[in-house]
N, C-alpha and C positions, 0 to 999 in steps of 0.2 A: 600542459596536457589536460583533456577534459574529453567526459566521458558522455555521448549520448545518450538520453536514458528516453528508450523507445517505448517503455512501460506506462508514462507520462499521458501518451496521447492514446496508446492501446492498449488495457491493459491484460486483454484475452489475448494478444500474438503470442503464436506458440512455436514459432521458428523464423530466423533471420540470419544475412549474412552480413558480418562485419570485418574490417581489418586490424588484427593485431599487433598494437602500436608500442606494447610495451611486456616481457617474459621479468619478474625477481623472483627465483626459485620455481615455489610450486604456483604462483600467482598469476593470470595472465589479465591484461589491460588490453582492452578494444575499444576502436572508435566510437562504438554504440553499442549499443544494451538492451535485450528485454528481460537480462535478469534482473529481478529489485533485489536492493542491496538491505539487507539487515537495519531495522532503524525504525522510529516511532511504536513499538510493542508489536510492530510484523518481522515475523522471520522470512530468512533469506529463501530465494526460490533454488531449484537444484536439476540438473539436468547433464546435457552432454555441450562440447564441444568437437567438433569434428572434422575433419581435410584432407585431402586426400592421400591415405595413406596412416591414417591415424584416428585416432577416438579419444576424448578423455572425459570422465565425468567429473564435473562440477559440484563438491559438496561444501563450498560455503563462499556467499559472494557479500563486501564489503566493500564501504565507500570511503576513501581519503580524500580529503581536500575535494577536489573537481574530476575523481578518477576513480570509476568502478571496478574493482580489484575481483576475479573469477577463482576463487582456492580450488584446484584440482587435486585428485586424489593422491595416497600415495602411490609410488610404483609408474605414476605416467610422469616418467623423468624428463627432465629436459631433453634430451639424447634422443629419447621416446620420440617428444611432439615437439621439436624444436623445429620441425619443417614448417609450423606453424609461420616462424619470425624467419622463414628459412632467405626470405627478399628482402629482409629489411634494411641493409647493405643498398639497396637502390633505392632505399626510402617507398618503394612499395606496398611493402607487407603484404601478408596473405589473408585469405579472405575463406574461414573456415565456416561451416555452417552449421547453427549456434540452434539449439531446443530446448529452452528453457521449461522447467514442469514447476508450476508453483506449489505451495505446500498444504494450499488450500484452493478450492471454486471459486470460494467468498469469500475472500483474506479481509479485507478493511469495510463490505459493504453493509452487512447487519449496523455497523454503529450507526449511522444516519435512517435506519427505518423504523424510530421506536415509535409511532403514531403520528395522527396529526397531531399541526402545530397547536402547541400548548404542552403538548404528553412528547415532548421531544428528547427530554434530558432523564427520560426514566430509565433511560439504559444505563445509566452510566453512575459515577459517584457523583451525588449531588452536595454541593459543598452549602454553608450557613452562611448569609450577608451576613455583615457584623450587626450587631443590634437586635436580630429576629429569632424568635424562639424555633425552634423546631422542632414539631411534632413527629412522633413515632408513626413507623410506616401503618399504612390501616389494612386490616386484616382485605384479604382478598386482594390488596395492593397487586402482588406479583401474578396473581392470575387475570388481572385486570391487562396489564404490562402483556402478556402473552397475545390476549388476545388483541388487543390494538396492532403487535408487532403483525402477527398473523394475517391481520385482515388488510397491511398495511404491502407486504411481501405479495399475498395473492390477487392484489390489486395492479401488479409485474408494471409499475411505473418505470420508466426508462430515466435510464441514470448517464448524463450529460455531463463532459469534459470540456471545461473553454480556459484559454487563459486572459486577464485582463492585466490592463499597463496600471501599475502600483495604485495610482494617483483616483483612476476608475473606480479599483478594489477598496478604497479607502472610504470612498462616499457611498456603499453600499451599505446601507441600513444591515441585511442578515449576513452582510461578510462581517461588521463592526462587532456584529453580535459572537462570533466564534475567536474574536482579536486578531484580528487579519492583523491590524497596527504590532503584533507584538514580532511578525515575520522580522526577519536581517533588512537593514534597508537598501542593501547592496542588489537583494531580490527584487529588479523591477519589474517582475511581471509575476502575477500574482495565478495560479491556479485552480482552479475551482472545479466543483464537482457537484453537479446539482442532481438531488432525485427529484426528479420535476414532479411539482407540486405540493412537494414533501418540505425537502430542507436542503440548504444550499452552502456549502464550506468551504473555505479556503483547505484543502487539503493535497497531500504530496502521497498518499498510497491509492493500492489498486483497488478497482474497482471493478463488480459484474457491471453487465452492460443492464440489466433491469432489476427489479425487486424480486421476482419471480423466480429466478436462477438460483437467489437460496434456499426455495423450499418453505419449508418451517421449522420452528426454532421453537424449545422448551425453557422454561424460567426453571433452573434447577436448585440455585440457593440464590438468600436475600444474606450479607452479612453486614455488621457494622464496621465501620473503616475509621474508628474511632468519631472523635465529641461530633454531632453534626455532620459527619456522611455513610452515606448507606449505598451500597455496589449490588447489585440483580445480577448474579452469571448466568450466562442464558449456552443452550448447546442448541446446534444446528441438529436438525434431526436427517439421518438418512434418506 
């Protein structure tokens, strides 16, 4: 059994119809997805499941093996939304219609717009080659980081989903750079996400469709992450 994850190719679809392949308890399994499932430091999205004759909200969706698991609340009993799997007896299954609300606008897109290239890794922890000193952050560092983000979001650069065959993904110069090489080798097609003209990743979360959509973002603390890395939290502003 294996789960479509319609989030992949879209990540702004905000409703779709699937069919109910699989009820364990309060869990339900469908052929496809646009809810993203808990994982890489993004939470789960949350929403409704719905058919006719029934409702149930979605508060926490997880991935096993090859099958996106829908945790429904309590109180929507089997009994309740079993009309759901109510054909699955003819191998049909029912085909509820699914609205998934994510937890955020801009779940996974702020990490890839920290400047241009060169000022790309200021968002994040930056780790110590072995052998090289490293110097303390320099004063105005993180209002530096703002502003680059700033100008780099208002610049509403469109941010591009394509998937390449492993073997393509491999010979790319800025995918080698993010260790495309370290993905499962079972993963033959490798996903990418480019903010065109920015920076370009092998990555598996959602994304806005442009820079623009988040707005702007504040540097609120710089801390240290122990010997050699330093973390910038930055918050999305209203």
């Amino acid at each position: 059994m294996f789960t479509g994850a319609l989030y992949l190719r879209d990540a702004g679809l905000a409703s779709f119809d699937a069919e109910v392949v699989a009820v364990e308890g309060r869990e339900v399994a469908l052929g496809r997805t646009a809810f993203y499932a808990i994982g890489g430091g993004q939470p789960h999205d949350t929403g409704t499941l719905s058919w006719d004759g029934g409702e149930a909200q979605v508060v926490s969706v997880a991935k096993r093996g090859g099958v996106i698991w829908h945790t429904v609340a309590e109180g929507s009993s089997r009994h309740r939304w079993g009309p759901m799997c109510g054909a699955s007896s003819t191998g049909t299954g029912a085909t509820p219609s699914c609205a998934p609300t994510p937890p955020s606008t801009c779940c996974a897109a702020s990490s890839g717009t920290s400047g241009p290239p060169g000022h790309r890794r200021q968002h994040g922890t930056v780790g110590r080659p072995h052998g090289l000193r490293v110097r303390p952050v320099a004063r105005g560092f993180a209002a530096r980081v703002e502003e680059l983000v700033n100008a780099e979001l208002a610049a509403d650069r469109p941010i591009e989903v394509s998937f390449l065959p492993r073997r393509e993904a491999l010979a790319d110069a800025d995918l080698i750079r993010t260790k495309v090489s370290l993905i499962p080798e079972e993963v033959a097609e490798i996903r990418v996400v480019d903010i065109v003209g920015l920076d370009k990743q092998a990555d598996g979360g959602t994304h806005v469709r442009s820079t623009g959509e988040v707005g702007r973002i504040q540097v609120v603390k710089t801390e240290s992450k122990g010997k050699g890395n330093k973390r910038i939290r930055i918050e999305v502003l209203p």
